[in-house]
DSSP file (Angstrom, degrees, kcal/mol; ACC not computed):
  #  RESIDUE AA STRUCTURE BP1 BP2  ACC     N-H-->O    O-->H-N    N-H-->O    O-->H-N    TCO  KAPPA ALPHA  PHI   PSI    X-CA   Y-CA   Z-CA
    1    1 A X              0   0    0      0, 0.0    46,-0.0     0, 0.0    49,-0.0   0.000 360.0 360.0 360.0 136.3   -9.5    8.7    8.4
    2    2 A X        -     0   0    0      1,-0.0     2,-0.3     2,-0.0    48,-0.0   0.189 360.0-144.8 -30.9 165.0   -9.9    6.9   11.3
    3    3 A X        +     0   0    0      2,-0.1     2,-0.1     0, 0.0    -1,-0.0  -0.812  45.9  59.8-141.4-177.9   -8.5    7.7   15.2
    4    4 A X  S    S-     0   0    0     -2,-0.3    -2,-0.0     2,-0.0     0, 0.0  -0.220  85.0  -4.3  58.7-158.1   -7.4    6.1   17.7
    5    5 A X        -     0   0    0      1,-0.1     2,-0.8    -2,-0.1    -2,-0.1  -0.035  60.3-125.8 -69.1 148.7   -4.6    3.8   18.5
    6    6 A X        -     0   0    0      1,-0.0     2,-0.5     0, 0.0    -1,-0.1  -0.667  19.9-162.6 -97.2 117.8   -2.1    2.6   15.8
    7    7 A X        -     0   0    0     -2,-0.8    -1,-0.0     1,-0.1    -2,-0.0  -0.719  19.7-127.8-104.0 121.0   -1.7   -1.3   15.5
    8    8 A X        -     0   0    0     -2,-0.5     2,-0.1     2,-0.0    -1,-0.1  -0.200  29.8-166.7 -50.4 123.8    1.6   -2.7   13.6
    9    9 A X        -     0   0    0      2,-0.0     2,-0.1     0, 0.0    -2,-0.0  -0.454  12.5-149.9-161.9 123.0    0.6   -5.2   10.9
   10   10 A X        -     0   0    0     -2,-0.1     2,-0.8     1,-0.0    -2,-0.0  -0.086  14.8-178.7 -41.3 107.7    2.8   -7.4    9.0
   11   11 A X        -     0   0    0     -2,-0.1     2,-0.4     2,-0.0    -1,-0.0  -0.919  13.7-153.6-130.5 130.6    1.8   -8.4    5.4
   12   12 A X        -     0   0    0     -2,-0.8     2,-0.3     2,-0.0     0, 0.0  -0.794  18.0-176.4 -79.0 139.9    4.1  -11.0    3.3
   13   13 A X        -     0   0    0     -2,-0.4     2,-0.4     2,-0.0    -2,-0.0  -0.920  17.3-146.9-125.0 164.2    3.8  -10.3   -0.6
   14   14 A X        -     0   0    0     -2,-0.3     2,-0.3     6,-0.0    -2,-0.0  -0.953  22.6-164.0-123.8 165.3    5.5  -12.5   -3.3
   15   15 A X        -     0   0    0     -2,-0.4     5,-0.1     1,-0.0    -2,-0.0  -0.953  25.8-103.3-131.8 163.1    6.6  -10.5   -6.8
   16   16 A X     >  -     0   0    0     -2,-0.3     4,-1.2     1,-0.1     3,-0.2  -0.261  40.3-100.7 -86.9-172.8    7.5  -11.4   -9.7
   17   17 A X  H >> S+     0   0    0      1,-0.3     4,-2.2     3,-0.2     3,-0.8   0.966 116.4  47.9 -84.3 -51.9   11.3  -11.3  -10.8
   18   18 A X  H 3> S+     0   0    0      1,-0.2     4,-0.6     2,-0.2    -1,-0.3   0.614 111.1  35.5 -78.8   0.2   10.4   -8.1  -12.5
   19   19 A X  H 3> S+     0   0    0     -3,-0.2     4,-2.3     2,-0.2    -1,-0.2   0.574 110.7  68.0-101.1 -12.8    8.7   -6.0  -10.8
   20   20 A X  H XX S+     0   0    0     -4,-1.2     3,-1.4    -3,-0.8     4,-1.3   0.991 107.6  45.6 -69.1 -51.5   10.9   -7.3   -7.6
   21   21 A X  H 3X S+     0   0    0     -4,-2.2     4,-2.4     1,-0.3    -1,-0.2   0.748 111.2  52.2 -69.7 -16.3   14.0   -5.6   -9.5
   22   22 A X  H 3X S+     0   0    0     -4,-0.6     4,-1.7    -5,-0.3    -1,-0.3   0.914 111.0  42.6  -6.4 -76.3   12.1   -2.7  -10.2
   23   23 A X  H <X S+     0   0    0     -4,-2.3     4,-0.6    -3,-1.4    -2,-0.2   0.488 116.5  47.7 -83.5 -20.2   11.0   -2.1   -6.7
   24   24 A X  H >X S+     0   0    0     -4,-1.3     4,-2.4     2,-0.2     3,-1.1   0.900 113.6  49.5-105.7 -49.0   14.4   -2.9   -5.4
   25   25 A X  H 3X S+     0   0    0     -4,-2.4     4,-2.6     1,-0.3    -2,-0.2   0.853 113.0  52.0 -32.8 -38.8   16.2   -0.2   -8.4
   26   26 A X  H 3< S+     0   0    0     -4,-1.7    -1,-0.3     1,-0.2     4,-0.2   0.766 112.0  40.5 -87.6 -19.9   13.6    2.3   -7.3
   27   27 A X  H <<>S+     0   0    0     -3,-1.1     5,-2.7    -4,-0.6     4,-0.4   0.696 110.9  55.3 -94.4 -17.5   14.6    1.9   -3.7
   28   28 A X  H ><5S+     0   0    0     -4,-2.4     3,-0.7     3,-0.2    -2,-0.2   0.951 108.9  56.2 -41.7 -71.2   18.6    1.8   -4.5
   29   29 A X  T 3<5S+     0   0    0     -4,-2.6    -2,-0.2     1,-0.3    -3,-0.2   0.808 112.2  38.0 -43.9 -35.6   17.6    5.1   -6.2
   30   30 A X  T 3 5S-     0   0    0     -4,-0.2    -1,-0.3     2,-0.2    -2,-0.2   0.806 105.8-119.7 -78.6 -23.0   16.1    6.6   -3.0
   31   31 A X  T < 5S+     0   0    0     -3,-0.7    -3,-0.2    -4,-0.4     2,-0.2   0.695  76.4 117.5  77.7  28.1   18.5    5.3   -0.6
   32   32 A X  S   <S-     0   0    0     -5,-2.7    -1,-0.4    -6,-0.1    -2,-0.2  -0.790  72.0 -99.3-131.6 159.2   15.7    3.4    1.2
   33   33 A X    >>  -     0   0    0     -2,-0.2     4,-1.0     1,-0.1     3,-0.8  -0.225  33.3-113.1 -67.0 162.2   15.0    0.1    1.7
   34   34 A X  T 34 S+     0   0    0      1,-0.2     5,-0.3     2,-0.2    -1,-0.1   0.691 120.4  52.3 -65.5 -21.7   12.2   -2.1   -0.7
   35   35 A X  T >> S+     0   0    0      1,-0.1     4,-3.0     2,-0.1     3,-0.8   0.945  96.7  60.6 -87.4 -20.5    9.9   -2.3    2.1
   36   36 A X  H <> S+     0   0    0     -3,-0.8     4,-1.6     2,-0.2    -2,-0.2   0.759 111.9  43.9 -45.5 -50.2   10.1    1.4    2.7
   37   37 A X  H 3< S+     0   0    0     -4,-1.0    -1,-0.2     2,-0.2    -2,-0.1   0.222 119.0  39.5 -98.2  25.1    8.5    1.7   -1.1
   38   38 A X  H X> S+     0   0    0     -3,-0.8     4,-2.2     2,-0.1     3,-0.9   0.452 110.7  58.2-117.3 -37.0    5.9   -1.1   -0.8
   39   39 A X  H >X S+     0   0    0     -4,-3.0     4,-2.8    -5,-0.3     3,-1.2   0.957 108.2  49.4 -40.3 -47.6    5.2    0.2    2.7
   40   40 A X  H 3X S+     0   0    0     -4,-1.6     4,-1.5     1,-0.2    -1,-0.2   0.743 106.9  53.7 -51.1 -32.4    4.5    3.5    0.7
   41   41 A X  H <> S+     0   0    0     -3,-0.9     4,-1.6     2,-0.2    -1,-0.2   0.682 104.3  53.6 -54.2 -40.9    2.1    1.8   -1.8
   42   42 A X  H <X S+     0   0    0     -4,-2.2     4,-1.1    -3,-1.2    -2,-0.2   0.826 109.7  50.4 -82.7 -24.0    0.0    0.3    1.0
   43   43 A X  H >< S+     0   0    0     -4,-2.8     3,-2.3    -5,-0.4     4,-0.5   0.928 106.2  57.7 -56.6 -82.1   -0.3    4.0    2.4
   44   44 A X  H >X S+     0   0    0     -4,-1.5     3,-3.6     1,-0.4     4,-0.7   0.460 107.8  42.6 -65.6 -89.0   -1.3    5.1   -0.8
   45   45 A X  H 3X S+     0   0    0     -4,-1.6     4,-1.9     1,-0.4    -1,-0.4   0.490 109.2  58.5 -47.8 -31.5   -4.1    2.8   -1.0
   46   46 A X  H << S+     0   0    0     -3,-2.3    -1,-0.4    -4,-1.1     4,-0.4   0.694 111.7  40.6 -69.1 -18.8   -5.2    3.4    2.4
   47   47 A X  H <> S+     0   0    0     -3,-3.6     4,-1.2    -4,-0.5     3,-0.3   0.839 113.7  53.3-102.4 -17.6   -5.6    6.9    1.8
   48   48 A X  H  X S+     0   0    0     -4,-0.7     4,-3.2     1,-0.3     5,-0.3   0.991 112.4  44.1 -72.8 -73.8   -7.2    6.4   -1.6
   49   49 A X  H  < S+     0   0    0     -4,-1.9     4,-0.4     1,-0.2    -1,-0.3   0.414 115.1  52.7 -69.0   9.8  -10.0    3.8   -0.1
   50   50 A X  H >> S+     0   0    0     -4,-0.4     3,-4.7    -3,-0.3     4,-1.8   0.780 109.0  46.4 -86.7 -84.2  -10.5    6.5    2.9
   51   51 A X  H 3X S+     0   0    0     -4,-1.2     4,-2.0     1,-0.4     6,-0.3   0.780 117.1  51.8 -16.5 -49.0  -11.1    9.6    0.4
   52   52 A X  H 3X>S+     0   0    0     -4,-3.2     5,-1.2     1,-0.2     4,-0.8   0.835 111.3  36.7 -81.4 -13.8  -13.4    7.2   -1.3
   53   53 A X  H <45S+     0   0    0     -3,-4.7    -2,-0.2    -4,-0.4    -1,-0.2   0.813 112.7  60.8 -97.8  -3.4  -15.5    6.0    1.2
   54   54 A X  H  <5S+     0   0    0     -4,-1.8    -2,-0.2     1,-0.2    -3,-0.2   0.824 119.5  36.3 -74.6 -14.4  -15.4   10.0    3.0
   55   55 A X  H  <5S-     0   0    0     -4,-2.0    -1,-0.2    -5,-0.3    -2,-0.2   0.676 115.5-126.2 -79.2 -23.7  -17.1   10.9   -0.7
   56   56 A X  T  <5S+     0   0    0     -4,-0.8    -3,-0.1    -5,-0.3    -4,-0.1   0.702  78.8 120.5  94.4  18.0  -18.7    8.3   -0.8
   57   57 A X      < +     0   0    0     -5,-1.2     2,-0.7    -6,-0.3    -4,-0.2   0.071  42.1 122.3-115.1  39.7  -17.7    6.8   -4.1
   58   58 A X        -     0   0    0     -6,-0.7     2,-0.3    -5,-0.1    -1,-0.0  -0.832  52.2-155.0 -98.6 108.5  -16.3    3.7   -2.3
   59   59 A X        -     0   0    0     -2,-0.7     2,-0.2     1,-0.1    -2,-0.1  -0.584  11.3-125.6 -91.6 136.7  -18.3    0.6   -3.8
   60   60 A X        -     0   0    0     -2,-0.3     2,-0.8     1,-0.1    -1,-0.1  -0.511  27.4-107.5 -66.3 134.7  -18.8   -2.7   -1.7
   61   61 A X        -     0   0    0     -2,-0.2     2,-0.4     1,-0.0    -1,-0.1  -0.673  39.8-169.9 -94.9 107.7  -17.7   -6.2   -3.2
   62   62 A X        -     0   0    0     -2,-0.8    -3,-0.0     1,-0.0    -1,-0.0  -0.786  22.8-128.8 -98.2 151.6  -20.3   -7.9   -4.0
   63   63 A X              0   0    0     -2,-0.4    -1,-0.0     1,-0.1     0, 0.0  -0.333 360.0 360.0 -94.3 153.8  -20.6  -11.7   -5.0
   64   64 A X              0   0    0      0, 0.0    -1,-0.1     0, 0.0    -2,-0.0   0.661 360.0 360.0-108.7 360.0  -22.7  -12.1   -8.3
């Protein structure tokens, strides 16, 4: 993982009607807000694509 300082960044998403009540059931169920479990999603995918590019099985997008 990276170091140094940590910078705030704001991301809009749209969802669909079902997945929004999902996401909002599953955060009822926690007691946490629905940005509190997408926030968690977008960690999760930062730590995925870190793991993959410290192994090295992180592939570049390339245009065909």
């Amino acid at each position: 993982m990276l170091g140094g300082p940590m910078h705030e960044v704001r991301i809009r998403i749209q969802l669909d009607h079902t997945r929004f009540c999902a996401l909002e059931e599953e955060a009822r169920h926690r007691g946490v807000k629905l940005e509190s479990i997408v926030e968690g999603f977008i960690h999760g995918l930062i730590r995925e694509l870190d793991r993959d590019e410290m192994e090295g099985t992180d592939h570049p997008i390339v245009p065909s």
